[in-house]
C-alpha positions in Angstrom: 29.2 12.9 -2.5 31.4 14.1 0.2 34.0 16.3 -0.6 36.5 18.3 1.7 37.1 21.3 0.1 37.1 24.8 1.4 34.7 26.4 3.1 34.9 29.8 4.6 35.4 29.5 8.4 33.1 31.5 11.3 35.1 33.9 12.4 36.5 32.6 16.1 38.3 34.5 18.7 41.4 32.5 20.1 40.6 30.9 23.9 43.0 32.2 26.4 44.7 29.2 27.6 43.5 29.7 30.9 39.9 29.1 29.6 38.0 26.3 30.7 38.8 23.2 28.9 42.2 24.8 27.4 45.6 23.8 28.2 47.7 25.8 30.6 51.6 26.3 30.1 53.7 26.2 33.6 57.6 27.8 33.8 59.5 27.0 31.1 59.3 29.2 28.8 55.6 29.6 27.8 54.0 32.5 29.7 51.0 31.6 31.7 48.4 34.0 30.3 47.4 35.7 33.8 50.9 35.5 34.8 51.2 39.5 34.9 47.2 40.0 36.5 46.2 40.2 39.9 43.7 37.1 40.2 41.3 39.6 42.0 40.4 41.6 39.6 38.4 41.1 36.7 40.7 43.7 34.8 44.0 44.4 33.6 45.7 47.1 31.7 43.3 46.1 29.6 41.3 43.3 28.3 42.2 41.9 24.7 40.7 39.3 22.0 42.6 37.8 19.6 41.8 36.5 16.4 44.6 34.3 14.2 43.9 33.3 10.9 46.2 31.3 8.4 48.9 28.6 8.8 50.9 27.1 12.0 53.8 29.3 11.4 51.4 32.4 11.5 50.2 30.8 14.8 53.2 31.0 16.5 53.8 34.3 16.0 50.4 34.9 17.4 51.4 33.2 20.7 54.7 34.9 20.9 53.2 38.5 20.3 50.5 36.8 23.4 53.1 36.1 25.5 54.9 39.5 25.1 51.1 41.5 25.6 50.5 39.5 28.1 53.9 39.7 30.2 53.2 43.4 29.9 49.9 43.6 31.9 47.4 43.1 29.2 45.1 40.3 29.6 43.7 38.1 27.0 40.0 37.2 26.9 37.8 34.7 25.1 35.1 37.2 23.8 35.5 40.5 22.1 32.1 41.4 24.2 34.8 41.9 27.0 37.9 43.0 25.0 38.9 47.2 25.1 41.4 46.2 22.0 41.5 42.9 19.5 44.7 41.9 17.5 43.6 40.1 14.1 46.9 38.2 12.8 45.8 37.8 9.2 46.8 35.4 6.1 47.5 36.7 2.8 48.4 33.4 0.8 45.5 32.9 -1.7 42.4 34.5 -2.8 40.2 32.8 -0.3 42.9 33.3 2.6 42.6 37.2 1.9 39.2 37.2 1.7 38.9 35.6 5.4 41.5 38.3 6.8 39.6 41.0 5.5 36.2 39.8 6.3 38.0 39.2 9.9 39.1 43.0 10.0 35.7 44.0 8.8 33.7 42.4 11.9 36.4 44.1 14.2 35.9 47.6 12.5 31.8 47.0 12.9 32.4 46.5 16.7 34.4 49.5 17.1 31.9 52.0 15.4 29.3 50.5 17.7 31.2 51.1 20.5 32.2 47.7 21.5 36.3 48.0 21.1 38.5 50.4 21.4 40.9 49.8 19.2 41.5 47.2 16.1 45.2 45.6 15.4 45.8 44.2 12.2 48.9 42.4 11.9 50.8 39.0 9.7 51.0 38.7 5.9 48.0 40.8 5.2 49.4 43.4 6.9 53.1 43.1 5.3 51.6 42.4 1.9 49.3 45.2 1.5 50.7 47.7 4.2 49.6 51.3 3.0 47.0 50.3 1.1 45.3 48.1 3.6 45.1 51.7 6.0 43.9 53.5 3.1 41.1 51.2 1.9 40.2 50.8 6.0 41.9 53.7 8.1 40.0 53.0 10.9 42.6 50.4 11.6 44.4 52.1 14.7 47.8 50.2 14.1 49.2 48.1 11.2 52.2 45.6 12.2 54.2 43.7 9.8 55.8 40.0 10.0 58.5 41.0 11.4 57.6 44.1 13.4 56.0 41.6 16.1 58.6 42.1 18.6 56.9 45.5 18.9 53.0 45.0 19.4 53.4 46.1 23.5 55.1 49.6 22.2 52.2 49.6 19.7 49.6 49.0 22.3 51.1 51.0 25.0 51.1 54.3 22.5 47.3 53.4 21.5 46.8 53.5 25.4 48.3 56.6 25.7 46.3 58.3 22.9 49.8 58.6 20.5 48.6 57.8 17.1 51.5 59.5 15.5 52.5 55.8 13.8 50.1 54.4 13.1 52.2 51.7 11.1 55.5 49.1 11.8 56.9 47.3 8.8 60.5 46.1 9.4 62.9 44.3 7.1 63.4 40.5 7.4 66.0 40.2 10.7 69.4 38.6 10.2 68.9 36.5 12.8 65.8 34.2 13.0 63.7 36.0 15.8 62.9 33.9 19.3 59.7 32.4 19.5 60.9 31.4 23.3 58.2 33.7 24.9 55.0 32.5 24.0 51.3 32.0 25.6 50.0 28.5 24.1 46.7 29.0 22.0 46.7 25.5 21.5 46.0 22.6 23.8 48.9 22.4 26.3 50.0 18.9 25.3 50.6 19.7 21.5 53.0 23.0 19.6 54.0 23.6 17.1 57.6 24.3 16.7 59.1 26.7 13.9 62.6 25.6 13.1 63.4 28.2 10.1 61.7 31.6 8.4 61.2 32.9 5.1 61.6 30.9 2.0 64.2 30.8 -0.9 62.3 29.2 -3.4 60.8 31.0 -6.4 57.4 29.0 -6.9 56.1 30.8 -10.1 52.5 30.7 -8.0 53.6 31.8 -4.4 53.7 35.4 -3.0 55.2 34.1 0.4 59.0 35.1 -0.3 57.4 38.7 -0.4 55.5 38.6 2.8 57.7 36.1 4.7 61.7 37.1 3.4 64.6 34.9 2.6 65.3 31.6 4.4 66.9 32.0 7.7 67.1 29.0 10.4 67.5 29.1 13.9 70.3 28.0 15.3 70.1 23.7 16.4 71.0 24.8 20.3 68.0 27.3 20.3 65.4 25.0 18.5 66.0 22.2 21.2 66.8 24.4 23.7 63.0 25.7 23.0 61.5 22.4 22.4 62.6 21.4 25.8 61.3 23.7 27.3 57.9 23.1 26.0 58.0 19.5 27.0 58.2 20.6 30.2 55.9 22.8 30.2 53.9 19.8 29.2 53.6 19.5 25.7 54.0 16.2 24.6 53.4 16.5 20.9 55.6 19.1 19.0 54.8 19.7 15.2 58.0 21.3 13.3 57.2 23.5 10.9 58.5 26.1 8.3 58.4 27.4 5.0 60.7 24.6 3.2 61.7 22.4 6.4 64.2 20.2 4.1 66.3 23.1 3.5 66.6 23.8 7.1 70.3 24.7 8.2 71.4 25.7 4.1 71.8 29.4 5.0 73.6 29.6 8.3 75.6 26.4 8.1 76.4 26.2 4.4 74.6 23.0 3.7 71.0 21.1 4.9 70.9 20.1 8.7 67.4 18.8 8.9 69.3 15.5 9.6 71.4 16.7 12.9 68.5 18.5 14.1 66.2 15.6 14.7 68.8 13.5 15.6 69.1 15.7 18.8 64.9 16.2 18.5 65.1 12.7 19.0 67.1 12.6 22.1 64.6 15.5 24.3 63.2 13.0 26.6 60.4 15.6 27.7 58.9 15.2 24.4 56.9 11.8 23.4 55.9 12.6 19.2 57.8 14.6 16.7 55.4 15.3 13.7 57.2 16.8 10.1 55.8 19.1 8.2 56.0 21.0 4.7 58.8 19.1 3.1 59.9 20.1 -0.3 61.0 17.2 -2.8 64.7 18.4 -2.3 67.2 17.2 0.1 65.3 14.1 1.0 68.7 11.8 1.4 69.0 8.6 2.4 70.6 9.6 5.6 67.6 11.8 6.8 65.3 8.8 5.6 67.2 6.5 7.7 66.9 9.0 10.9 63.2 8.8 10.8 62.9 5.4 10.4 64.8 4.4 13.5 63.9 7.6 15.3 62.2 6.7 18.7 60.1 10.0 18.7 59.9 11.0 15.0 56.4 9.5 14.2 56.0 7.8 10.8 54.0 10.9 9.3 55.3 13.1 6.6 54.1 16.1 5.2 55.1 17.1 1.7 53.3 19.8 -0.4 53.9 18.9 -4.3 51.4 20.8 -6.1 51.5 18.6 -9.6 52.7 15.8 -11.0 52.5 16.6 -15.0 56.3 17.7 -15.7 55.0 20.8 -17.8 53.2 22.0 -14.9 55.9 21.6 -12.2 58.1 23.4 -14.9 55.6 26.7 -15.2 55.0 26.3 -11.2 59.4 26.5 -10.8 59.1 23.7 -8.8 62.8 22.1 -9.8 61.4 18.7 -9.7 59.5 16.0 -11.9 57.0 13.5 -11.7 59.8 10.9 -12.2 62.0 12.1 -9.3 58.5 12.8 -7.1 57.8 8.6 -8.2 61.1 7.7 -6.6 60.8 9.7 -3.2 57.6 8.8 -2.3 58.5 5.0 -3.3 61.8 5.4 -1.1 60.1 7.4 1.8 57.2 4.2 2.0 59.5 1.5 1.5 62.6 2.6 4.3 60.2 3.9 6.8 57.7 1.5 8.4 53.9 2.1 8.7 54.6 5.9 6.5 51.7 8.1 6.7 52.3 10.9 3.6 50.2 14.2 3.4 50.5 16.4 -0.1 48.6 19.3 -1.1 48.0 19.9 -5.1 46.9 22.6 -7.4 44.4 22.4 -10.0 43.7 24.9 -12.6 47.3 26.4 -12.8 47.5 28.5 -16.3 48.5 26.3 -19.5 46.9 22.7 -17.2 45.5 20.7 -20.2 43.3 17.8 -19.8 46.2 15.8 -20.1 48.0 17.1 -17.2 45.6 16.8 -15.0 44.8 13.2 -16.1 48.6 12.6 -15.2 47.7 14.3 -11.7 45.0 12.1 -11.3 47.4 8.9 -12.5 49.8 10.2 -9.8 47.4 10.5 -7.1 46.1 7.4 -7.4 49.8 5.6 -8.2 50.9 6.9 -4.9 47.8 6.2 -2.5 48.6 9.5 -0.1 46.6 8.6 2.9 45.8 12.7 3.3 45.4 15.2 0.4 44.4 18.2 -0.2 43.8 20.6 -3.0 43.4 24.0 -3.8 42.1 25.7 -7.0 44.8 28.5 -8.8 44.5 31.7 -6.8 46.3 34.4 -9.1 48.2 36.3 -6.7 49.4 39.6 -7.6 53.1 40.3 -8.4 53.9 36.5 -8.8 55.8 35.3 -12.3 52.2 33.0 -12.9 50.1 36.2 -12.9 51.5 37.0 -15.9 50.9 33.4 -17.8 48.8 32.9 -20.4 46.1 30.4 -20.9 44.3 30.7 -17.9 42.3 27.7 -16.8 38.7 28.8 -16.2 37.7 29.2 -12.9 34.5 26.2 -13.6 37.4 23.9 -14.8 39.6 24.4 -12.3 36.8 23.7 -9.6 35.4 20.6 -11.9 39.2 18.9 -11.7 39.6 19.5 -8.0 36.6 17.7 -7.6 37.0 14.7 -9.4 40.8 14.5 -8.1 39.5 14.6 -4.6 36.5 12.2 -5.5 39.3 9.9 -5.7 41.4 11.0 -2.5 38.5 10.2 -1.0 37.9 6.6 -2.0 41.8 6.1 -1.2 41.7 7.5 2.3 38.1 5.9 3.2 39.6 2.5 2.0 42.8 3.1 4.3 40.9 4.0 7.2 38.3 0.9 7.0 41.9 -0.9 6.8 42.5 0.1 10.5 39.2 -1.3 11.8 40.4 -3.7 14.3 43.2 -2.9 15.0 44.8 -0.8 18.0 46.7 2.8 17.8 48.0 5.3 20.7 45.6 7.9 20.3 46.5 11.5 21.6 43.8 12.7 23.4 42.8 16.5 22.6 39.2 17.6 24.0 36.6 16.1 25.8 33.1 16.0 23.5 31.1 18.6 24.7 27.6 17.6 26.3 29.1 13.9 25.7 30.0 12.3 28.8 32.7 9.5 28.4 33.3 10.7 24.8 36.6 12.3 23.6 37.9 13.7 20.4 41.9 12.5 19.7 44.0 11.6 16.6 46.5 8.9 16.6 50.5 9.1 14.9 48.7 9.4 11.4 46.9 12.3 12.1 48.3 16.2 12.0 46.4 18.3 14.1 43.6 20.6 12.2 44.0 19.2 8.9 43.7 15.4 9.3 40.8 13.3 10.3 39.7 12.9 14.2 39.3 9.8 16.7 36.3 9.9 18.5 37.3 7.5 21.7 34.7 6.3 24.3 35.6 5.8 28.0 35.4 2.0 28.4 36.2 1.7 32.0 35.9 4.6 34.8 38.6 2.8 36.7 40.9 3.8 34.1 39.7 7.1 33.1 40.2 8.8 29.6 41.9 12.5 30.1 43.1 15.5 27.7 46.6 15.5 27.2 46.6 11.4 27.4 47.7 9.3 25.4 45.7 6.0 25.1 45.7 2.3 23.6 42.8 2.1 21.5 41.0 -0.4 19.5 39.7 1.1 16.2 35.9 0.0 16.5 34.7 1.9 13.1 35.4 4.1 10.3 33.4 7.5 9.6 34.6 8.7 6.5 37.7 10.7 7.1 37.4 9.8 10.8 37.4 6.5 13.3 35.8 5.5 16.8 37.9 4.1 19.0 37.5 2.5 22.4 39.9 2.9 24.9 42.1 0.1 26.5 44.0 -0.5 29.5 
């Protein structure tokens, strides 16, 4: 049986964007990577690798510390065998997550005793979480940067250049203001961003240490958010992915009340922009105005993203999640029935302490009531510090593993149904990468599918007069389903 569950990732160095094959940005706001270089020389101030681990949000940060390294002089490369320093922006949300960062940090540390690096970075929510400890359990980590000391990685770099170890660390408190992400050098494919509308988090999910890494709430202001996604849709992005902690309470803390509404109403209007994509809603604030925005929205695509975690109302009461199954029901009913062709993403949690058979069987009754087209599930990480570390009746570990399996057994015969559904039909597919050593063939997801967590397209090149290019996007006709993913041929 297949099942999609986590599997520790190879460790991979982030492509420069000027690699082959990766997207490039222009002026506008995202800094072309050899912007600050000399094109005739193969070195900079100095070569750096990077390596970014953990969610979107994370990611941007990782571009906009790129952009701010890289309009300094230093030059990004896509191996560490040609790097003098690497930057490793870590994840500290669950077990697995920590064990990735470190094991990250580790292969960095093994390079620089053998001579390979100069120096090894370690910044993000590892960093923030575990700050002194982290230096003393490795201290031959040459700099430590928090989540909110990125403004500051050139200083940090410059003083490691300059042989001035004196701090060796940069933790700052969570800014008043939302910090710009305007400066950034695109790790992902030119034609898709992601677009962080709001930091921090307000909500006290009994599970979730992210509050302590990531801060209080705080949005951008709307002018700077489509100010910023403007200017990525002229630098040629043509999909932008919003994300943040808790996107439905977007606007609460600097205008008083939630704005998600206003602000894709004027998302909807940047005409450099073809697909808005929404991510990490929270089962609050879902009104019938916003749900009326996104159904008649020209760019909003019908794809919504919304983390619930449980369904049993005992266990949404010990997670603090301020919502019930009932209420959960009546949302996803509304969202499908108002908004045409809905796709819904949701994440859940099995083996949370006190889950009784029960609960989960009302889990399994909710998953299978609501047909999500994408799910995904995690197993109970206990993180320290966190109101659930302190629960009793823990869920053993077997269990927990046993209950995400059979719950994403049945994910998986709800999304393979849904996708055979398709067969026939045709869907704009965005087209991301060519197939390597497959001439013809390209790899692409259509409105229903979030990049790096959803399933792929694989299109075929039909006609050469009307050739198939990254950054496209096509008519195809859905030929097949794969599982999770589809083959397509493209159309005129």
């Amino acid at each position: 049986m297949q099942l999609p569950i986590y599997q520790k990732p190879e460790i991979n160095v982030v492509t420069p964007p000027n690699a082959p094959g990766a997207g490039t940005a222009d002026s506008g706001g995202q800094v072309d990577t050899m912007s600050a270089v000399d094109p005739n020389t193969s070195r900079a101030r100095g070569n750096y690798a990077v390596v970014s681990l953990g969610c979107p949000k994370n990611l941007v940060d990782t571009e906009q510390m790129l952009g701010r390294l890289d309009a300094d002089g230093y030059r990004m490369v896509d191996s560490v065998d040609g790097a003098d320093f690497v930057v490793v922006n870590t994840c500290a949300f669950i077990d697995s997550a920590r064990a990735e960062s470190m094991a990250a940090i580790d292969e960095m540390l093994t390079l620089k005793r053998e001579g390979k690096l100069r120096n090894v970075v370690v910044t993000g929510c590892l960093a923030e979480r575990q700050q002194g400890k982290l230096l003393e359990d490795r201290p031959e980590i040459d700099a430590l940067v928090g989540v909110f000391g990125r403004n500051d990685i050139v200083s940090v770099v410059d003083e490691l250049y300059s042989g001035l170890e004196e701090q060796r660390t940069v933790f700052k408190p969570a800014a008043v203001n939302p910090l710009s992400d305007a400066v950034r050098s695109a790790v992902t494919p030119r034609h898709f961003a992601y677009l962080k509308i709001s930091e921090g988090c307000d909500r006290l999910c009994t599970f979730c240490a992210i509050p302590k890494m990531r801060g209080k709430h705080f949005s951008k202001p709307i002018e700077q958010i489509i100010e910023e996604a403007d200017r990525l849709g002229r630098s040629g992005v043509r999909e932008l992915v919003v994300v943040a902690q808790d996107t439905t309470y977007y606007g609460m803390d600097r205008y008083g009340k939630p704005r998600l509404n206003d602000l894709l109403k004027q998302l909807d209007q940047v005409d450099s922009i073809d697909w808005v994509r929404l991510m990490y809603f929270y089962p609050m604030y879902i009104d019938d105005s916003l749900i009326d925005t996104i159904a008649n929205a020209r760019r909003i695509v019908p794809y919504i993203d919304m983390p619930l975690q449980h369904a049993s109302d005992s266990m949404l009461r010990r997670m603090s999640r301020k919502t019930t199954r009932k209420l959960q029901t009546e949302i996803v009913r509304k969202l499908r029935e108002r908004i045409d062709s809905l796709v819904m993403r949701t994440t859940m949690i099995t083996g949370f302490p006190g889950e009784t058979e029960d609960d989960f069987k009302e889990l399994m009754d909710f998953v299978d009531e609501s047909q999500f087209e994408n799910l995904g599930v995690f197993t109970y990480s206990v993180e320290e510090d966190t109101p659930a570390a302190r629960l009793p009746n823990r869920v053993d570990p077997d269990v927990a593993i046993r209950r995400r399996d059979e719950l994403m057994a049945l994910q998986q015969s709800i999304a393979f149904e849904w996708n055979g559904s398709r067969v026939g039909g045709v869907e704009e597919v965005l087209i991301d990468a060519a197939m390597p050593e497959q001439e013809g063939v390209f790899i692409g997801r259509t409105r229903s599918e979030a990049p790096d967590v959803d399933g792929l397209v694989y299109v075929s090149q039909v006609s050469e007069e009307s050739p198939v290019e990254v950054g496209q996007i096509r008519n195809c006709e859905i030929v097949a389903s794969q599982g999770y993913d589809l083959a397509a041929a493209a159309i005129d």
